[in-house]
KETOR-964452 format. One record per residue (C-alpha): x, y, z; residue number from 1. Coordinates in steps of 0.02 Angstrom, whole numbers, padded with zeros to 5 digits. Layout:
N
+--------+--------+--------+-----+
:      x :      y :      z : num :
+--------+--------+--------+-----+
:      X :      Y :      Z : NUM :
...
+--------+--------+--------+-----+
END
This chain:
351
+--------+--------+--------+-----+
:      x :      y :      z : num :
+--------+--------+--------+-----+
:  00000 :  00000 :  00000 :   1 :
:  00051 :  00174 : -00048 :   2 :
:  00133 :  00263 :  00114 :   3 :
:  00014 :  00394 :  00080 :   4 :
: -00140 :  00293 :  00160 :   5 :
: -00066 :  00285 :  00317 :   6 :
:  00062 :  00459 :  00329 :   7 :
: -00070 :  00574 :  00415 :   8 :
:  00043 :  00722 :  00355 :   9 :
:  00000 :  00675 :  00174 :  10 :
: -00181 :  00663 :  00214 :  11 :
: -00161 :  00811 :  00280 :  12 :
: -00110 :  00911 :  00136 :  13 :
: -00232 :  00799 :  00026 :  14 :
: -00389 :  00867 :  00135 :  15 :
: -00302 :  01036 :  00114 :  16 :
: -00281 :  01033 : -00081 :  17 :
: -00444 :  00980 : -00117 :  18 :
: -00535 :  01109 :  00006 :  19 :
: -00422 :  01239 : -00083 :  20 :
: -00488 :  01196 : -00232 :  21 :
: -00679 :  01172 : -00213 :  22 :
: -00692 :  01325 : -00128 :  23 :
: -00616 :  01443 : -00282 :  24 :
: -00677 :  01304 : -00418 :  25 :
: -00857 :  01240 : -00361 :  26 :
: -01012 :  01276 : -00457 :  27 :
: -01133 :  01402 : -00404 :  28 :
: -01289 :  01288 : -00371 :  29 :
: -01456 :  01351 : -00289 :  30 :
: -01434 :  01231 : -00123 :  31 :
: -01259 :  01314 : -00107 :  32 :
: -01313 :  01483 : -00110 :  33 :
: -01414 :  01478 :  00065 :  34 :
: -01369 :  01332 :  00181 :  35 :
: -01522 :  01266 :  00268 :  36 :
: -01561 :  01082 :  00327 :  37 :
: -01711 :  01078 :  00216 :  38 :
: -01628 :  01149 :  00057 :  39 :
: -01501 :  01014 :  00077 :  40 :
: -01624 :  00870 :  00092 :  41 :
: -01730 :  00932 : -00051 :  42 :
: -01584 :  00940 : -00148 :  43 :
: -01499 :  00752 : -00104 :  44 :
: -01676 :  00681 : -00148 :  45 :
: -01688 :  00792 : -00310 :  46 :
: -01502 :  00719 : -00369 :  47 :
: -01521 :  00541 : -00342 :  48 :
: -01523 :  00468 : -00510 :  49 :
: -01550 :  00636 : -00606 :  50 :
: -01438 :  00763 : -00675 :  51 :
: -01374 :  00926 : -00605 :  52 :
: -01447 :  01026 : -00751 :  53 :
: -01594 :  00955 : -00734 :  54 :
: -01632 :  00983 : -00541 :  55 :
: -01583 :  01156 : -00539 :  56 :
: -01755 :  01205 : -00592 :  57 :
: -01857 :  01107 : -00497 :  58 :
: -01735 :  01149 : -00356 :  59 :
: -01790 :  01345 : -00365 :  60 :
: -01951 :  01299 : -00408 :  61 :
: -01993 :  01195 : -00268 :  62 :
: -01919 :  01292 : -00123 :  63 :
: -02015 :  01461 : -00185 :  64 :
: -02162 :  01342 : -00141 :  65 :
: -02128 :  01256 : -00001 :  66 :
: -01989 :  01346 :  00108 :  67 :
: -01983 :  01217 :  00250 :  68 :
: -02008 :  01061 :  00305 :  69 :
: -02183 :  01121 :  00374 :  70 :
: -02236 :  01210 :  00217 :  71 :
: -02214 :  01021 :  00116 :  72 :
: -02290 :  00950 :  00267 :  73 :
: -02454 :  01042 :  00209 :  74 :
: -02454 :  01010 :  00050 :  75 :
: -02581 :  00875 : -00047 :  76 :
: -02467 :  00733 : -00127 :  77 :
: -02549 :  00764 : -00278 :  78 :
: -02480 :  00952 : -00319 :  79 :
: -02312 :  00861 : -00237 :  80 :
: -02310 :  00738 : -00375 :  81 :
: -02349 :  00865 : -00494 :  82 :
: -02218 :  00984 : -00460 :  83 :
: -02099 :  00821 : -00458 :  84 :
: -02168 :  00785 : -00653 :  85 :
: -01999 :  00756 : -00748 :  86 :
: -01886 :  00718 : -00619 :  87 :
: -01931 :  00545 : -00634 :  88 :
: -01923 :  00406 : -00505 :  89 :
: -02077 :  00454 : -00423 :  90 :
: -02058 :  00385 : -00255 :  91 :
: -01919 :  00500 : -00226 :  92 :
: -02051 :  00620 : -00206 :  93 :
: -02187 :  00530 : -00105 :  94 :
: -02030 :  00486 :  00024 :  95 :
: -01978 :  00655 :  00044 :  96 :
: -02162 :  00741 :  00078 :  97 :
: -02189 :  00596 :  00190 :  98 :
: -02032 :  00642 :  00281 :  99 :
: -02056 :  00828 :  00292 : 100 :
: -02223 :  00746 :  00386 : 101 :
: -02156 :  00645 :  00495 : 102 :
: -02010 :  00764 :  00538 : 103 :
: -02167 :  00879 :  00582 : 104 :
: -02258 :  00779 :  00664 : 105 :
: -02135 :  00719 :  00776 : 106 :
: -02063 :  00916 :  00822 : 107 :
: -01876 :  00879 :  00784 : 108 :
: -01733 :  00858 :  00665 : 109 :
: -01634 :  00700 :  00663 : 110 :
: -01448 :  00756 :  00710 : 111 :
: -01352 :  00603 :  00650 : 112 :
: -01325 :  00483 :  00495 : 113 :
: -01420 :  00354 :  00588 : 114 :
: -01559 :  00480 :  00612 : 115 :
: -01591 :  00485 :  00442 : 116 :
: -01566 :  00318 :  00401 : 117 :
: -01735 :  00290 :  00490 : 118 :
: -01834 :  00368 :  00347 : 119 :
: -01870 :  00298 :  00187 : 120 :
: -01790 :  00326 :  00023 : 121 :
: -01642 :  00379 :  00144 : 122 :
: -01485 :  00286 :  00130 : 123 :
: -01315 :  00289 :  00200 : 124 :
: -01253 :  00400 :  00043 : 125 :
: -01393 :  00495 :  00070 : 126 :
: -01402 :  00509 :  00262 : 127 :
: -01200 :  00541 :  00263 : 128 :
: -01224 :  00694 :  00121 : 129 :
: -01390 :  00754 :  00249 : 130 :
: -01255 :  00776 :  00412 : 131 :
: -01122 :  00828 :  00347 : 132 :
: -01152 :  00974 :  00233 : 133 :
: -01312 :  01029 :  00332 : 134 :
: -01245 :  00992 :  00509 : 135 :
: -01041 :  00967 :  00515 : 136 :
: -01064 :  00801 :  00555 : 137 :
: -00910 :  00699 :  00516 : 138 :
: -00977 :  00563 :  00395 : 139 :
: -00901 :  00518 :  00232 : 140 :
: -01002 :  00505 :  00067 : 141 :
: -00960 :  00381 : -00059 : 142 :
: -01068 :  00355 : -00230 : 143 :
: -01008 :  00312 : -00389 : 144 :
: -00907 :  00487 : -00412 : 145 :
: -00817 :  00447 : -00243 : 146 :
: -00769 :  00272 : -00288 : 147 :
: -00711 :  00311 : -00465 : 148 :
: -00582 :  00430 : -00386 : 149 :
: -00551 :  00323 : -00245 : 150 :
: -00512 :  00181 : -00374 : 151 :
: -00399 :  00284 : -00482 : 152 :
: -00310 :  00375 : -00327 : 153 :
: -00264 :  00210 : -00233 : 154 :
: -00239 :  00129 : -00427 : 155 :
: -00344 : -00014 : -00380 : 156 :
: -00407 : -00138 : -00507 : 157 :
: -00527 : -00240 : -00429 : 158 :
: -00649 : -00291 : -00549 : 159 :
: -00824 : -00238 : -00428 : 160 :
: -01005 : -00333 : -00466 : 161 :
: -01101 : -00164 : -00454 : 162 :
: -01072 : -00011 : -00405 : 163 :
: -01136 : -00083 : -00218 : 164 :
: -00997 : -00184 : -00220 : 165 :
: -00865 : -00045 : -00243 : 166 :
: -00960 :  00074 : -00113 : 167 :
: -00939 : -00081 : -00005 : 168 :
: -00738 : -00094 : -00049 : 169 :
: -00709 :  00094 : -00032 : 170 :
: -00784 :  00141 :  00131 : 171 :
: -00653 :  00142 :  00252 : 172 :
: -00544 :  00226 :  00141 : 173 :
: -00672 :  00356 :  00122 : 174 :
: -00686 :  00389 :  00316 : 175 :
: -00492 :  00376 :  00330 : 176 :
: -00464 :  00516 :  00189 : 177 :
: -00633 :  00629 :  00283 : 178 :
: -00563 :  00775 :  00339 : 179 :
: -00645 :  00815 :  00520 : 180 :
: -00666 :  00992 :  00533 : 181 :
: -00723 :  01017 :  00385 : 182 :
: -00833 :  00861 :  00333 : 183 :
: -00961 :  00969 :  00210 : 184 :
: -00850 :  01043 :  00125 : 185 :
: -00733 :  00885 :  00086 : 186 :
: -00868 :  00783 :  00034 : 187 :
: -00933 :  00917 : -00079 : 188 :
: -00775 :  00929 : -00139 : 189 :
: -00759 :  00755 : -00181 : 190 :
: -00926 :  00753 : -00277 : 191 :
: -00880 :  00918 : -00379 : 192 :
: -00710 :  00824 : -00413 : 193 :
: -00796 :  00672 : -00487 : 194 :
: -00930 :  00780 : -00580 : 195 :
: -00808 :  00925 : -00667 : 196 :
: -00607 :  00840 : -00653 : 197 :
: -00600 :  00666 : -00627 : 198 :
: -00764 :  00617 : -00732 : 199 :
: -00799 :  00434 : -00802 : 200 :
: -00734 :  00473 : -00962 : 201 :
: -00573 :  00587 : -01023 : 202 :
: -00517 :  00616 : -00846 : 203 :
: -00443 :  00804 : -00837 : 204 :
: -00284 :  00747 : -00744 : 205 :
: -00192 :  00888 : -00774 : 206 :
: -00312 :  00997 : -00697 : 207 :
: -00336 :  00896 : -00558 : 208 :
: -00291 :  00971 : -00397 : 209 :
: -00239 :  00809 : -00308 : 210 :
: -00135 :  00752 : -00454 : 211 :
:  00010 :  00748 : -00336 : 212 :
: -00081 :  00597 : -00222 : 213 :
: -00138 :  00485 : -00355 : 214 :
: -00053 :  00311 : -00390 : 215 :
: -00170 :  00300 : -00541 : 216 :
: -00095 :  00429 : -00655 : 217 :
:  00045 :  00305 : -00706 : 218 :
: -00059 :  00188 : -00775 : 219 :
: -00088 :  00177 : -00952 : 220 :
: -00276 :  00176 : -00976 : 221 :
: -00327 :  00283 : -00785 : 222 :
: -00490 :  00299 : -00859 : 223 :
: -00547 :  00117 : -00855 : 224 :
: -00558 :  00133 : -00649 : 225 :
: -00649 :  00082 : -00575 : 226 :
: -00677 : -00086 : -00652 : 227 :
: -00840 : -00175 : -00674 : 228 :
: -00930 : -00330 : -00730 : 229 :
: -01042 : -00324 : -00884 : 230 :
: -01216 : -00298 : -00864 : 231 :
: -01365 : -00387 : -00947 : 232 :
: -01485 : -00257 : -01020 : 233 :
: -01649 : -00315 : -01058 : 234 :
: -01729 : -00249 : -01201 : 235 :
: -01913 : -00208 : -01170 : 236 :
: -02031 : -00142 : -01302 : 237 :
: -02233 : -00081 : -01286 : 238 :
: -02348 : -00028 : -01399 : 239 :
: -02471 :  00105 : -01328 : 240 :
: -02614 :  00188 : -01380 : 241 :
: -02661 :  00376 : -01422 : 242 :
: -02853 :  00396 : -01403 : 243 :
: -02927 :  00564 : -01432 : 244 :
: -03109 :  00588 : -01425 : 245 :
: -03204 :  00722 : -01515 : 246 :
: -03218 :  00850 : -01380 : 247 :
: -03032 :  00861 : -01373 : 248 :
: -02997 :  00742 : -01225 : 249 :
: -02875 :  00607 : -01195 : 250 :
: -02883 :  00420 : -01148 : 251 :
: -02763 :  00374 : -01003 : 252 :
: -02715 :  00237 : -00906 : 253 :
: -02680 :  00202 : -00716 : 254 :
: -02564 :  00066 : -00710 : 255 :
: -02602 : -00082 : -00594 : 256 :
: -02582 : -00057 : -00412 : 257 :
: -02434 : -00176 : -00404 : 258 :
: -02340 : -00072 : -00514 : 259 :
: -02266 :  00024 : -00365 : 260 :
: -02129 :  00109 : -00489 : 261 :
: -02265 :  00232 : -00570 : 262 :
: -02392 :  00200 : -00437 : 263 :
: -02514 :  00375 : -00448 : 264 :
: -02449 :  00423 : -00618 : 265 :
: -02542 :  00420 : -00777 : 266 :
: -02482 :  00354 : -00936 : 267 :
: -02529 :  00309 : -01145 : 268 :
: -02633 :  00140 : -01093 : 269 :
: -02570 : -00026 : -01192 : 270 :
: -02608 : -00048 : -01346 : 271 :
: -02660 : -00249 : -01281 : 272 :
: -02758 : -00182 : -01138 : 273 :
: -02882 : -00065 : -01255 : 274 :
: -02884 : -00190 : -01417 : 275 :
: -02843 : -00366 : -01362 : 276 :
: -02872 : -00435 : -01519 : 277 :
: -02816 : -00314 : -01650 : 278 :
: -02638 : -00283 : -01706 : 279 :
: -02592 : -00086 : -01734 : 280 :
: -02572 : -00036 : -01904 : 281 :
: -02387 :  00028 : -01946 : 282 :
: -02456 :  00181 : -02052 : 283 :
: -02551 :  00225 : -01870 : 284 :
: -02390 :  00227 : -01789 : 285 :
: -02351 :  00408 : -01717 : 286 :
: -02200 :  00411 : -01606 : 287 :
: -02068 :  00291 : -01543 : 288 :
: -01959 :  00334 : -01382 : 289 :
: -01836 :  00270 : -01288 : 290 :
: -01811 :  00257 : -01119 : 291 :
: -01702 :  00149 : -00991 : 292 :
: -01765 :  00095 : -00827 : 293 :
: -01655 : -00005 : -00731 : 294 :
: -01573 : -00139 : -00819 : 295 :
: -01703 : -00098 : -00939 : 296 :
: -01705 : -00023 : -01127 : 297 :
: -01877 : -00003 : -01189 : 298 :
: -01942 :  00047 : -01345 : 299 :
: -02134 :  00134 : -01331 : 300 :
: -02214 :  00123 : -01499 : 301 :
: -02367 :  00255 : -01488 : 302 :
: -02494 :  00219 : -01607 : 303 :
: -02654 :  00306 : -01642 : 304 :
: -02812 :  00217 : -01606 : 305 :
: -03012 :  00258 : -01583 : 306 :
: -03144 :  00240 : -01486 : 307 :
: -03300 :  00317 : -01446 : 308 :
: -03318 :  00297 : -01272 : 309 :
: -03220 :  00242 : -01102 : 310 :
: -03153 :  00053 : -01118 : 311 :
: -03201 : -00052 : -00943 : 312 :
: -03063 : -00071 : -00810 : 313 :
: -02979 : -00235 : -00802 : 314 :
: -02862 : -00318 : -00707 : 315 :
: -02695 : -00222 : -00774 : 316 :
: -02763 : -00036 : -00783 : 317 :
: -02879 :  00089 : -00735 : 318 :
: -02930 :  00215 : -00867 : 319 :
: -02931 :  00392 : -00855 : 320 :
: -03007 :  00531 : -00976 : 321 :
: -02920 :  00691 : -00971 : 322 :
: -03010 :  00855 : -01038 : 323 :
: -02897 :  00945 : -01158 : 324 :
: -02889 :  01078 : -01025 : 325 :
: -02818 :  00958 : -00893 : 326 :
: -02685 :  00892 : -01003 : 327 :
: -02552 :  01010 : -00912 : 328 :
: -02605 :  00985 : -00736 : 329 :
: -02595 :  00794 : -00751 : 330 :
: -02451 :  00686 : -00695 : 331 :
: -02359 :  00580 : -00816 : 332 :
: -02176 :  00521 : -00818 : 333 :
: -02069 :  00637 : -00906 : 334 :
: -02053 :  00530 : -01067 : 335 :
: -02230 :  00528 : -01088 : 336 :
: -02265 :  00715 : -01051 : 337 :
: -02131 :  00737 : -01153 : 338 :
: -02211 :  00635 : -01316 : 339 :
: -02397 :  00699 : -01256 : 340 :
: -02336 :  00864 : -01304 : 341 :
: -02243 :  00796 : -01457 : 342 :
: -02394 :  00714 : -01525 : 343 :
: -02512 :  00847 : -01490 : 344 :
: -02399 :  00984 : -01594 : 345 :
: -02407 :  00875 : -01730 : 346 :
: -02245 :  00794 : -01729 : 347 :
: -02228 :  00639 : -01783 : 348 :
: -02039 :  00554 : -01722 : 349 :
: -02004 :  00384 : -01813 : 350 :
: -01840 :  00285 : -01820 : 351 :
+--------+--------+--------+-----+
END
């Protein structure tokens, strides 16, 4: 093992480079601007599994609505879901009004990692972000940014199962690197390193203000850490149906109550659900998108279809018909808001 693991001297000057650096280099994002427990939760729920770019809106958005933890408390869960529309991963949302309830409720904010553990859709990554930026709690962070530089600073080439696996791996390298007095900061710093300097692909080493630490820039290909098993992707595709009725409306589906992923949300209904028995014409075929879920890459084929009144419920959907002036204030995934709109303008998207 490099000396520099153990030399507390080199971690040291390690904790000091990087703080040096985040603090002249970071990004200006809205949950940085004010510091606020509530800001920071919002925010480490909005950027699980969704882009920076694309939470900064809904970031601003959101807190100009509900300012605290008691404002979200209030609120119904359906304007909650709405204003989540697009973000994606819709639980995310029902988890985080139902903690801003509980934290309510119960008259207190947890002050500890372990606190937060205690509420779903909160994990350690999660809980660890929570105390340290919000409350100088000494907890280190580690997601996939913090074990990609972890792998490439220590030049380790384990070959991980998941990205569990190397969380797993990294850990107590993470905590042993945490600088103390200034926990936030560092793991901020760590993030904005893996997001803007040491990124999956093309690696800025030479901008990289720990350059002088890492065993990994001597290696040949750096970029390939960390190292991972293939995944299987399964390739999913559905064929759904566009219904519009005279007065303007639209036909929607609820899916099944066991579909817990988009539990609440409406969508196109299957094309097998409203026609059983009759195969969609390819000349009727308006849209095709793609979208990956999980392990997941489907193909939606969006073809358009008539009727003349509401099909019956059955056993895989509920449907829904949406006046043409309700078609904005409806929840749907953002794929499907996303084609609604598409399809409505005229727009047809093929190939």
């Amino acid at each position: 093992m490099n000396a520099f693991w153990t030399n507390e001297t080199q971690i040291r000057d390690f904790q000091h480079d990087l703080r040096a650096w985040f603090l002249k280099a970071q990004r200006d994002m809205p949950w940085r601007r004010e510091r606020s427990v509530y800001r920071t939760v919002v925010s480490e729920f909005m950027l699980q599994q969704t882009q920076v770019d694309t939470v900064r809106p809904y970031f601003d958005k959101w807190v100009a609505r509900w300012a605290d933890f008691e404002a979200l408390a209030a609120a119904d869960e359906s304007d909650v879901l709405h204003a989540w529309e697009g973000l994606g991963y819709y639980s995310r949302a029902r988890n985080l009004h139902a903690l801003a309830r509980a934290i309510v409720a119960q008259g207190s904010i947890p002050a500890s990692p372990e606190g937060w553990l205690a509420f779903r859709g909160i994990g350690a990554y999660t809980a660890a972000a929570i105390s340290s930026i919000a409350q100088g709690v000494p907890a280190a962070v580690v997601d996939g940014n913090v074990v990609r530089i972890l792998a490439r600073l220590s030049a380790d080439t384990t070959a991980f199962k998941d990205n569990g696996a190397g969380v797993k791996h990294f850990s107590a390298l993470a905590d042993n690197l945490l600088s103390r007095k200034y926990p936030g900061d560092h793991n901020e710093a760590m993030m904005e390193l893996g997001a803007t300097v040491c990124t999956k692909h093309n690696p800025r080493c030479a901008d990289c203000p720990v350059a002088a630490f890492c065993c990994g820039k001597t290696l040949d290909d750096v970029a390939a850490l960390p190292r991972f098993a293939a995944k299987a992707v399964k390739k999913v595709q559905i064929d759904r149906a566009f219904i519009r009725f005279r007065d303007g409306s639209v036909l929607f589906a609820k899916p099944h109550a066991s579909a817990r992923r988009l539990r609440e949300l409406l969508e196109f209904p299957r094309w097998e659900n409203i026609f059983p028995d009759k195969t969609p014409h390819a000349e009727a075929l308006l849209l095709e998108g793609r979208r990956g879920i999980a392990s997941e890459s489907i193909l939606e084929r969006i073809y358009a279809g008539s009727l003349t009144r509401i099909p019956k419920s059955n056993a895989d959907a509920e449907f829904v018909k949406v006046s043409a002036d309700d078609l904005e204030r409806i929840t749907l995934s953002g794929p499907h808001r996303k084609w609604l709109r598409r399809i409505l303008q005229g727009k047809k998207e093929i190939g």
